[in-house]
RODO-2510 file (C-alpha; in nm, 4 decimals, decimal comma):
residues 421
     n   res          X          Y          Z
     1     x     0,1335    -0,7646    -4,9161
     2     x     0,3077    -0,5585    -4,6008
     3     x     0,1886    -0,5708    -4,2810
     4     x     0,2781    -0,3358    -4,0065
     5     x     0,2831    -0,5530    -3,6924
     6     x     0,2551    -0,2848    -3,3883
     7     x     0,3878    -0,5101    -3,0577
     8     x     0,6308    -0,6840    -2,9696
     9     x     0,5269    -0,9751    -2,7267
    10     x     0,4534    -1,3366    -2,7925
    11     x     0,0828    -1,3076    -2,9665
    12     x     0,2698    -1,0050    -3,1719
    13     x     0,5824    -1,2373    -3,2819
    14     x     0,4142    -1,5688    -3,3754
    15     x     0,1403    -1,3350    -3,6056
    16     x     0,4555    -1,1699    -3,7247
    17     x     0,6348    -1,5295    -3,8009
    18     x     0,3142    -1,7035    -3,9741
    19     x     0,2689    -1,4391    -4,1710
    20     x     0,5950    -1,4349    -4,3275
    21     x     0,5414    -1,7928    -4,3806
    22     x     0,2320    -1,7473    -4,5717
    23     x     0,4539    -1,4769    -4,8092
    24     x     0,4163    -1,1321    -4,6756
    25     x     0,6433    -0,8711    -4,6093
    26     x     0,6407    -0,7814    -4,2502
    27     x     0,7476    -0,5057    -4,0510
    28     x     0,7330    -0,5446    -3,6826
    29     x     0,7016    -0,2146    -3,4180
    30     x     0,8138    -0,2403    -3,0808
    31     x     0,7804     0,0186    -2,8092
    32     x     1,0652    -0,1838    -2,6229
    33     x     1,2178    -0,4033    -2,6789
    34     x     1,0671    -0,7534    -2,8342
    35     x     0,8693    -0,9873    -2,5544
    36     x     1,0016    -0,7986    -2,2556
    37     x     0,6579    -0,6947    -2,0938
    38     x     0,3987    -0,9119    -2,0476
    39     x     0,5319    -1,2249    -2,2093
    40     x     0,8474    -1,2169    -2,0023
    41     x     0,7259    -1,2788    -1,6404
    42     x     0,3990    -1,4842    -1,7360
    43     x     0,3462    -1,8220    -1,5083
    44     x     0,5855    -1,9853    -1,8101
    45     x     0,3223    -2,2386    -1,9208
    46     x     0,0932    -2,4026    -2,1536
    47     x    -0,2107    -2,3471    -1,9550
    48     x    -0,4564    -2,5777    -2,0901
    49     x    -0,6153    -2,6893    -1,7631
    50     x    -0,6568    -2,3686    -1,6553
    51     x    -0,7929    -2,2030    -1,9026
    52     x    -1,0857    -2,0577    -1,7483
    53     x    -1,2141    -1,6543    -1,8483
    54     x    -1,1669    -1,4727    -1,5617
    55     x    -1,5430    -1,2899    -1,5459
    56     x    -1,6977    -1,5889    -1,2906
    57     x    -1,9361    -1,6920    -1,0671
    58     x    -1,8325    -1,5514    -0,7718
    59     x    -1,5049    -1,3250    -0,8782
    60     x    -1,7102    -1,0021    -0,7644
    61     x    -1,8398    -1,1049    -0,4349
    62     x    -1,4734    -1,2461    -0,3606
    63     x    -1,3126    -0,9651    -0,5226
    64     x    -1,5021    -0,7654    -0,2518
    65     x    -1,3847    -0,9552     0,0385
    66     x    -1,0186    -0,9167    -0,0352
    67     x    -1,0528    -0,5300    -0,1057
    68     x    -0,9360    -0,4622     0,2616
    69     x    -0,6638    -0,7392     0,2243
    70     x    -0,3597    -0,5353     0,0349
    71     x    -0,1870    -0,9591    -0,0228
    72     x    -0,5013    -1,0941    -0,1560
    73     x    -0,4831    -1,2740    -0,4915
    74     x    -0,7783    -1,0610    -0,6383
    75     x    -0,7499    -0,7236    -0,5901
    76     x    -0,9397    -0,3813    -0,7240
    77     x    -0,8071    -0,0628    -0,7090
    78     x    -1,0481     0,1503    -0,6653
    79     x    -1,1290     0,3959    -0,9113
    80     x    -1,4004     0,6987    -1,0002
    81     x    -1,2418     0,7051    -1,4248
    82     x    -1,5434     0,6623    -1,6111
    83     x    -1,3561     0,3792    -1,8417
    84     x    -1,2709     0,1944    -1,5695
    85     x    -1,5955     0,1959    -1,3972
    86     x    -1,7817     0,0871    -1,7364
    87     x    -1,4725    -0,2059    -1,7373
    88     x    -1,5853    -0,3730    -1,4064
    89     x    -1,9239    -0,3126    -1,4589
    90     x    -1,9768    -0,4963    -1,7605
    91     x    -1,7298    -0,7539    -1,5923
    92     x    -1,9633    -0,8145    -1,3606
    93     x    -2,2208    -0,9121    -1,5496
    94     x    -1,9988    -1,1959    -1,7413
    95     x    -1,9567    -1,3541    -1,3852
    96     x    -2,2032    -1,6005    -1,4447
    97     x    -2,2415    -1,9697    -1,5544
    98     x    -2,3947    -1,9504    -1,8490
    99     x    -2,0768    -1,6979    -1,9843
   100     x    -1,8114    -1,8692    -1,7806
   101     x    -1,8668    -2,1988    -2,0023
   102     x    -1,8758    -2,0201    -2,3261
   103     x    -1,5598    -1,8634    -2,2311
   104     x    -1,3566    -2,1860    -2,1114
   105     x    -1,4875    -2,3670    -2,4220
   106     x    -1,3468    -2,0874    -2,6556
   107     x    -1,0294    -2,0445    -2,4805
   108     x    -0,9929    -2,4446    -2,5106
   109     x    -1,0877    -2,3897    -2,8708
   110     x    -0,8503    -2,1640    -2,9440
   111     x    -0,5483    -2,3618    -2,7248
   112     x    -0,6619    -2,7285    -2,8864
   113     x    -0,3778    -2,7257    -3,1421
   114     x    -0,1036    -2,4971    -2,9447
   115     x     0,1199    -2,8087    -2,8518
   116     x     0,0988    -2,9374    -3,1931
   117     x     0,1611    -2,5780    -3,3420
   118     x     0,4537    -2,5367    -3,0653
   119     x     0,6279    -2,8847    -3,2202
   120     x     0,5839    -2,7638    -3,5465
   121     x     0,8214    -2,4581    -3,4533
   122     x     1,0846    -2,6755    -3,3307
   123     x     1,0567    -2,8968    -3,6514
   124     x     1,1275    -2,5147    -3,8466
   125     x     1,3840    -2,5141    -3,5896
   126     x     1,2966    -2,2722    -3,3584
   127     x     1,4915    -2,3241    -3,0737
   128     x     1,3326    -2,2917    -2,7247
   129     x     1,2987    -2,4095    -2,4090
   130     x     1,0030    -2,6335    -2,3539
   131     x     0,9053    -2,9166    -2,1409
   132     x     0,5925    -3,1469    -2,1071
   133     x     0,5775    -3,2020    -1,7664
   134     x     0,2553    -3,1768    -1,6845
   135     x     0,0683    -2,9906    -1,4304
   136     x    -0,0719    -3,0590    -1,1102
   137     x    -0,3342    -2,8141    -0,9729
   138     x    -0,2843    -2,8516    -0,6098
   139     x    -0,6159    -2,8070    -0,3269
   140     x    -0,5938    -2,7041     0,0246
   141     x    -1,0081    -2,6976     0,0652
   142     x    -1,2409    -2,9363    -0,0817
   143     x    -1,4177    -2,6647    -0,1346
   144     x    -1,2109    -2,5213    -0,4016
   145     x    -1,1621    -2,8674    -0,5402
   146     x    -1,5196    -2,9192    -0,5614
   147     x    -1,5453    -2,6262    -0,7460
   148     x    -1,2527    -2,7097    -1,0144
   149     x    -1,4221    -2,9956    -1,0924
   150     x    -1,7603    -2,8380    -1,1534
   151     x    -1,6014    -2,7672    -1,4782
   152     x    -1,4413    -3,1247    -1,5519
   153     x    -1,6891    -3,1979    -1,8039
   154     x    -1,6351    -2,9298    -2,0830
   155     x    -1,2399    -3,0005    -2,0291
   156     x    -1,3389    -3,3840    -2,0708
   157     x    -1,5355    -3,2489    -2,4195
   158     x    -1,1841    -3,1694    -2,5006
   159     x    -0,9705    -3,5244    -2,4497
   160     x    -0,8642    -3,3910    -2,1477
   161     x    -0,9208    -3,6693    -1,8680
   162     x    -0,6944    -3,5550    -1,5175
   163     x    -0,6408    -3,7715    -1,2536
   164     x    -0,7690    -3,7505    -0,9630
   165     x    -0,5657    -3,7338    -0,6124
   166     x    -0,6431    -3,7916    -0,2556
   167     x    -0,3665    -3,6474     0,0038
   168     x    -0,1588    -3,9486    -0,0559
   169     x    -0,1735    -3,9579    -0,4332
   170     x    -0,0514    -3,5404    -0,4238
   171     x     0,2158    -3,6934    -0,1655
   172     x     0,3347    -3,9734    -0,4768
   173     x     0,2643    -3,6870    -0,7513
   174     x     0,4813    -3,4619    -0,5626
   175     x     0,6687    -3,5244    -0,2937
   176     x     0,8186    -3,1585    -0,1862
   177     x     0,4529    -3,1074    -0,1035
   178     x     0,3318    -3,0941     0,2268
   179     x     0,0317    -3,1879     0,4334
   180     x    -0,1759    -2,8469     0,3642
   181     x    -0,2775    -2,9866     0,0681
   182     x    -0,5265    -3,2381     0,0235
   183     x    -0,6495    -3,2767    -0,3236
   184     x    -0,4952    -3,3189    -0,6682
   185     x    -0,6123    -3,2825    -1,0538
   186     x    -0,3202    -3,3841    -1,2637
   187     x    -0,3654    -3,2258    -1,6438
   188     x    -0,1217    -3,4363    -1,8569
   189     x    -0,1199    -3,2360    -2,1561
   190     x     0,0376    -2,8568    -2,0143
   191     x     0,3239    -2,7785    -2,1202
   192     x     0,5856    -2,5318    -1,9814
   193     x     0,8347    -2,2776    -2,2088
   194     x     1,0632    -2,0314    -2,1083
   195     x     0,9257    -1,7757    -2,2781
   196     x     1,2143    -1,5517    -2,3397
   197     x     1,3835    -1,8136    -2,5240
   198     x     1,0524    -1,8328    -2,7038
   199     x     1,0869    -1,4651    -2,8120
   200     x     1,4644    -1,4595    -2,8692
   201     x     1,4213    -1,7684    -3,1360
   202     x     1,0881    -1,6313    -3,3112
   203     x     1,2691    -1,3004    -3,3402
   204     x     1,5495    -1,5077    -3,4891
   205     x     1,3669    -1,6861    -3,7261
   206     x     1,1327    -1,3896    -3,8113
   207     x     1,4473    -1,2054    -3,9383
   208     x     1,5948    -1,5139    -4,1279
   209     x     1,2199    -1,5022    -4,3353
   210     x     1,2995    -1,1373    -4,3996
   211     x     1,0615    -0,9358    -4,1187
   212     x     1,1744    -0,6228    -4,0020
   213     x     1,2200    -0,5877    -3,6546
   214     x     1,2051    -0,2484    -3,5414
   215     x     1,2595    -0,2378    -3,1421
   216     x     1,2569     0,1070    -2,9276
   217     x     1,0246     0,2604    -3,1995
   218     x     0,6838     0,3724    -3,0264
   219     x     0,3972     0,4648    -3,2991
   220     x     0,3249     0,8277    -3,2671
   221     x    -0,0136     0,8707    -3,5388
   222     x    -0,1602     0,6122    -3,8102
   223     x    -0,2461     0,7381    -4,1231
   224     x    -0,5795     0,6836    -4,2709
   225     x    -0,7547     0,7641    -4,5770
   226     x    -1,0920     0,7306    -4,5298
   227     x    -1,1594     0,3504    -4,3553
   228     x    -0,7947     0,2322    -4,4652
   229     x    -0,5232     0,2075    -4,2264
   230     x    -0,1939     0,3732    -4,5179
   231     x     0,1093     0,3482    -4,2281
   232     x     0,2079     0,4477    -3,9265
   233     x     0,4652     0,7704    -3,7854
   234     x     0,6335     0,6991    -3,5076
   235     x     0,7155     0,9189    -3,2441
   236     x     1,0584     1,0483    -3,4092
   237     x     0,8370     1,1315    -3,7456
   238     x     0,9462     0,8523    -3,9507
   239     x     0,6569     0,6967    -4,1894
   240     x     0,6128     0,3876    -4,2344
   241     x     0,3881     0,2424    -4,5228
   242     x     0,1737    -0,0892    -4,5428
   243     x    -0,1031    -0,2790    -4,6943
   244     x    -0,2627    -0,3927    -4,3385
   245     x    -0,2133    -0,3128    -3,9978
   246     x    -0,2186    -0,5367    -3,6895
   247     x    -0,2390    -0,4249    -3,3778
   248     x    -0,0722    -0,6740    -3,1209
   249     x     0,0630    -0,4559    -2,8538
   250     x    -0,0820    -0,6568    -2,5397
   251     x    -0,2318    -0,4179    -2,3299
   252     x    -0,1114    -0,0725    -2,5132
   253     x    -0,3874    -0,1883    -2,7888
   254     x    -0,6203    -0,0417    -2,5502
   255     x    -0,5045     0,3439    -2,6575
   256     x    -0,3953     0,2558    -2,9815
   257     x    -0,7306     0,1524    -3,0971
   258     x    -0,9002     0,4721    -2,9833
   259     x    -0,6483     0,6421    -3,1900
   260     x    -0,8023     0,4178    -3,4390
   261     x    -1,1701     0,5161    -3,4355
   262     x    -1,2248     0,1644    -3,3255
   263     x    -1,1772     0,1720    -2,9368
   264     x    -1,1345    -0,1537    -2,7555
   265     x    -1,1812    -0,2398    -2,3672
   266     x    -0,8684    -0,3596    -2,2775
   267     x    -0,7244    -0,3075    -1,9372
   268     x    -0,4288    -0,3627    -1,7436
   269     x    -0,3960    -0,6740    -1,4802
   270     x    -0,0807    -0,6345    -1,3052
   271     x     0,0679    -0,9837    -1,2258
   272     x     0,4063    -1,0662    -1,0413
   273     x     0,6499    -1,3337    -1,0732
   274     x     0,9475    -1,4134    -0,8653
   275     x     1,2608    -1,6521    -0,9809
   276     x     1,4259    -1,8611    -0,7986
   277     x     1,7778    -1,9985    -0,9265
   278     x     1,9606    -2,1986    -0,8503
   279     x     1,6049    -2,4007    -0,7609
   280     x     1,5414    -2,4282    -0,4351
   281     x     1,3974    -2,7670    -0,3882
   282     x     1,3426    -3,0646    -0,6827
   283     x     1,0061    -3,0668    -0,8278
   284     x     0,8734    -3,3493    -1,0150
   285     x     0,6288    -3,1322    -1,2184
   286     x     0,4621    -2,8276    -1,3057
   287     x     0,1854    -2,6979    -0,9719
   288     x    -0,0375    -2,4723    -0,9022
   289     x    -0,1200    -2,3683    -0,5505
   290     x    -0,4796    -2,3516    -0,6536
   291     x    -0,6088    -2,1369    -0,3059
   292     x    -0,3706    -1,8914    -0,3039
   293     x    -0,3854    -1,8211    -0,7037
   294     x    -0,0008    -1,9314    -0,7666
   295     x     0,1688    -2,0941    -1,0338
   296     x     0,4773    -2,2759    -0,9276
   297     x     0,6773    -2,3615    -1,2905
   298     x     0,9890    -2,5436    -1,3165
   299     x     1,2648    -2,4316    -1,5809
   300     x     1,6243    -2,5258    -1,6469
   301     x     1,8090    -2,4771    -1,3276
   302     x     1,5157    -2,2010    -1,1931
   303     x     1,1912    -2,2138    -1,0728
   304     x     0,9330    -1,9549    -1,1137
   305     x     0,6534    -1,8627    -0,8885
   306     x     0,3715    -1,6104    -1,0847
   307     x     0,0723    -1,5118    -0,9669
   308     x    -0,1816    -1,2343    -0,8624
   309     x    -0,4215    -1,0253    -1,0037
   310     x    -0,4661    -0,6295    -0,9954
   311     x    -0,6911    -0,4028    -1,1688
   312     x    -0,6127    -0,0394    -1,1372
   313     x    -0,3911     0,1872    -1,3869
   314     x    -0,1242     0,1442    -1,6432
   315     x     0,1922     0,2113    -1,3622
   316     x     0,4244    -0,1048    -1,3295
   317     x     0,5847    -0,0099    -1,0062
   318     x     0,6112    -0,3720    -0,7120
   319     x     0,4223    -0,3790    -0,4336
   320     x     0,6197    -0,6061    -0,2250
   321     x     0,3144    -0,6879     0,0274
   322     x     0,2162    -0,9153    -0,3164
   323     x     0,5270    -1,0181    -0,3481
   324     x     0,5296    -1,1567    -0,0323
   325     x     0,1820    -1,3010    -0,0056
   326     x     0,3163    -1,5433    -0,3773
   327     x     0,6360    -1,6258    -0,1411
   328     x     0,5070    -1,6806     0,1940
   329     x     0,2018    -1,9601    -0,0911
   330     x     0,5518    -2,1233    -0,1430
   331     x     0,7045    -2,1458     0,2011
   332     x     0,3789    -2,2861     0,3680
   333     x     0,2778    -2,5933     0,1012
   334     x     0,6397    -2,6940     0,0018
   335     x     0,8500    -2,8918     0,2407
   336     x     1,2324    -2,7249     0,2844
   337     x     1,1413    -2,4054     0,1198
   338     x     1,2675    -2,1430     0,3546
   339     x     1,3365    -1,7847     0,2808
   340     x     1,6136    -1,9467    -0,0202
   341     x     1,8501    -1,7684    -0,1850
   342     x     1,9172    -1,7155    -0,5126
   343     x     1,5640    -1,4749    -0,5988
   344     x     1,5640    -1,2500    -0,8649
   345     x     1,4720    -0,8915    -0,8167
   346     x     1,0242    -0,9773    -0,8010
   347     x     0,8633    -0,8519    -1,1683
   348     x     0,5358    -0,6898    -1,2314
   349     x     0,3699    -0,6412    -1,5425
   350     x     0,0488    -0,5340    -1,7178
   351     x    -0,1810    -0,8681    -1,8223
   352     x    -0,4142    -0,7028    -2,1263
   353     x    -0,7930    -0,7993    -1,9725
   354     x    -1,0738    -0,7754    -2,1156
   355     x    -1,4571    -0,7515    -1,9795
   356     x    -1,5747    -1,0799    -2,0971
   357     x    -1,2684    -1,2665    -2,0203
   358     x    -1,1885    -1,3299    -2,4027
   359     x    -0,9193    -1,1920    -2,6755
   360     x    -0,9848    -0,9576    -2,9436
   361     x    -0,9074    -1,1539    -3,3007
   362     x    -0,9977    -1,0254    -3,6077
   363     x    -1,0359    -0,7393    -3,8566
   364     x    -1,2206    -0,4267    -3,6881
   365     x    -1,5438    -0,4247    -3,8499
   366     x    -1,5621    -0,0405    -3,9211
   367     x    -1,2041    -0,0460    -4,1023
   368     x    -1,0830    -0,1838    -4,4308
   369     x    -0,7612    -0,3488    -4,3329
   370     x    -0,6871    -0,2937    -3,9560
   371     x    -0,6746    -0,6361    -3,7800
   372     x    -0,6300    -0,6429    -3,3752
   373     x    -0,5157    -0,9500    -3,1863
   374     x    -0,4690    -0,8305    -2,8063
   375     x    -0,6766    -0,9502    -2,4768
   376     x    -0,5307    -1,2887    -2,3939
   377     x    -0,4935    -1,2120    -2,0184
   378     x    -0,3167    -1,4366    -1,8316
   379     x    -0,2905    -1,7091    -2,1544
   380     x    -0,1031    -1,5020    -2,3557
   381     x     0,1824    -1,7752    -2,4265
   382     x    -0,1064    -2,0680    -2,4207
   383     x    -0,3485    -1,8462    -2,7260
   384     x    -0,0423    -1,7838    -2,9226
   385     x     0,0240    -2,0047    -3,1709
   386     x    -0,3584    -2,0098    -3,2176
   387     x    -0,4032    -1,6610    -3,3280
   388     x    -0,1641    -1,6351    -3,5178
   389     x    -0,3324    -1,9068    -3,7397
   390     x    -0,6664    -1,7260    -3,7055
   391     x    -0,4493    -1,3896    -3,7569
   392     x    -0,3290    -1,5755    -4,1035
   393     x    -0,6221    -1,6876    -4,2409
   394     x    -0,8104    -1,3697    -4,1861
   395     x    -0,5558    -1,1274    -4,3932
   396     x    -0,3882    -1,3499    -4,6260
   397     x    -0,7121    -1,5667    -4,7229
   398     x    -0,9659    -1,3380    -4,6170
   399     x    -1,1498    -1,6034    -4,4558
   400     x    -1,2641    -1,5787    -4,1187
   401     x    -1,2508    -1,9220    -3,9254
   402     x    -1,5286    -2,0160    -3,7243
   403     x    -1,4107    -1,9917    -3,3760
   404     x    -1,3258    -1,6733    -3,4422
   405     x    -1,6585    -1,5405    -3,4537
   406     x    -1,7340    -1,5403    -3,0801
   407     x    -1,3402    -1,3085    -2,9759
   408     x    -1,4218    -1,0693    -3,2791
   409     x    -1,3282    -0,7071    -3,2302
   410     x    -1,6868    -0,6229    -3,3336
   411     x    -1,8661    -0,7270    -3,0176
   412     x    -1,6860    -0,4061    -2,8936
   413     x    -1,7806    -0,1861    -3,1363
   414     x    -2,0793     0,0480    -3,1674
   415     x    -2,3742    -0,0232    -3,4236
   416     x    -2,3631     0,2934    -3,5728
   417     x    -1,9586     0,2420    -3,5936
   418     x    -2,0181    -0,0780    -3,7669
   419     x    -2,3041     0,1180    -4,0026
   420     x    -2,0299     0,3817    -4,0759
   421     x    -1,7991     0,1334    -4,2399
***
């Protein structure tokens, strides 16, 4: 069987990798070049403890208070396009309890077996950079601690038991903190990768199990006859033939499935990242400045700070008043961190959202062999290995697992599309 693979990013690349595994033939499109939007300037973790959708109680009302505040960690742009006005709509109404739940318990689901999966790629030696430090989700408010731990029970469901910290406890956790914060949860079990070095080796091994790589090659058209998906042309005319299609193209899938006939809501949520390197101060593990939204990661010789959220268009252009909000987080809760040297030029890139806070898995109900698996937001690296075992099962075996039932692209789709098919 050949599968046309259009993406390039991490969710894309591990599909691309287990099916070739499995036996298929794979040919992989990439607009770019392979894992350099999205995937490259995530948060650089395993982000089991905060997994949460991000439709909940209370986003809106928030989101509403920071629309005046151009630095806030939440922010709308405002828009009159009738697409994006049906997004935050419908967003809206997933920012409840009820919904919230559902959606941490799928995404911890779908993440249960990711550090197993993840050792199982070194052991087929794929060759990245990973470490199991931990994180520590850092509280300036009790208030916003009380609220984490609303939650504590359905991670609990999961094995996942964090330890709770007082001021002094943070202080022993991790010392380059400072007094601003006075509450800890310490997760274990999160992991944190490089995640270029996670792209560079699956590309490697991809090619050494015969998949075709294709970078710089944007699709133009699909071909269809009737509800089957024949091939693709790309934007210089070429054709390119296959048995199944799967759309993994992070937050591009949005206008690719309209092309389609099977249109999914999938919108952009421009996040930033800065990196530091050499590091600037010693950190004993992975953080998260929980009230000001950002993720503090340590790497080999670097640290990364990542953070923000934007919904507006499809432009990737940094606004440095962002930037500098995700900085000036750093400067105030870690002791010695003072306008250091050695930052990178700041990143932005396009998170693919969706409404309910949950990916889009699975074969579009109204076509015969298109598969989409797009919509991770900010857990794109954490959801990974996980689809691409659902991704498997569902073309090669034609069976659809369980959990997949509840991220299906056929939520999104119209009755009388789903009739049609």
């Amino acid at each position: 069987m050949r599968i046309v693979v259009v993406g390039g990013g991490v969710v894309a690349l591990a599909s691309a990798y287990r099916l070739a595994k499995a036996g298929c033939e794979v040919v992989v499109l990439e607009a770019r070049t392979a894992g350099s939007a999205a995937t490259h300037g995530n948060a650089a973790k395993i982000a089991l403890a905060e997994s949460g959708p991000v439709p909940a109680p209370g986003v809106i009302l928030q989101g509403l208070r920071w629309m005046l505040k151009p630095d806030s960690p939440l922010y709308v742009k405002p828009s009159v396009a009738p697409d994006f006005i049906k997004f935050m709509l419908t967003m809206a109404r997933h920012c409840n309890a009820r919904d919230f739940r559902f959606g941490l318990e799928t995404h911890l689901r779908l993440a249960s077996d990711a550090n197993d999966l993840l050792d199982e790629y070194t052991k087929d030696g794929i060759e990245f950079e990973m470490h199991k430090a931990g994180v520590l989700l850092a509280f300036e408010t009790r208030e916003r601690y009380e609220e984490h731990c609303g939650s504590l029970q359905i991670f609990e469901g999961f094995g996942m038991h964090p330890t709770h910290l007082d001021s002094d406890g943070v202080q022993e956790t991790e010392p380059a903190l400072n007094h601003r914060i006075k509450h800890g949860l310490f997760f274990a079990d999160d992991r944190q990768l490089e995640p270029d070095s996670l792209t560079r080796a699956l590309v490697k091994r991809c090619e050494e199990l015969g998949v075709q790589i294709r970078e710089n090659t944007k699709v133009g058209r699909f071909l269809r006859r009737g509800s089957t998906v024949t091939g693709v042309v790309t934007d210089t005319g070429e054709q390119i033939d296959g048995d199944a299609l799967l759309l993994a193209a992070g937050v591009w899938s949005g206008p690719l499935s309209k092309e389609l006939g099977a249109p999914m809501p999938i919108r952009p949520g421009k996040g930033y990242s800065v990196d530091y390197s050499p590091a600037p101060i010693t950190l004993n593990t992975s953080l998260t400045l929980e009230d000001a939204r950002v993720a503090v990661t340590p790497l080999d010789g670097m640290i990364r700070l990542a953070g923000t959220m934007e919904f507006g268009g499809f432009e990737e252009s940094v606004n440095q008043t962002r930037v500098a909000a995700i900085q000036r987080a750093a400067a105030e809760n870690f002791d010695g961190w003072d306008n250091p040297p050695g930052a990178a030029a700041p990143w932005a890139g396009l998170r693919p959202m969706t409404p309910d806070g949950l990916p889009i898995v699975g074969k579009f109900g109204n076509l015969d062999n298109a598969y989409i698996a797009s919509g991770h937001g900010m857990l794109g690296l954490t959801l990974a290995p996980g689809t691409a075992e659902i991704i498997t099962e569902t073309i090669v075996n034609h069976r659809v697992p369980e959990i997949a039932t509840s991220i299906s692209p056929n939520r999104f789709l119209s009755r009388r599309a789903l009739r049609r098919a």
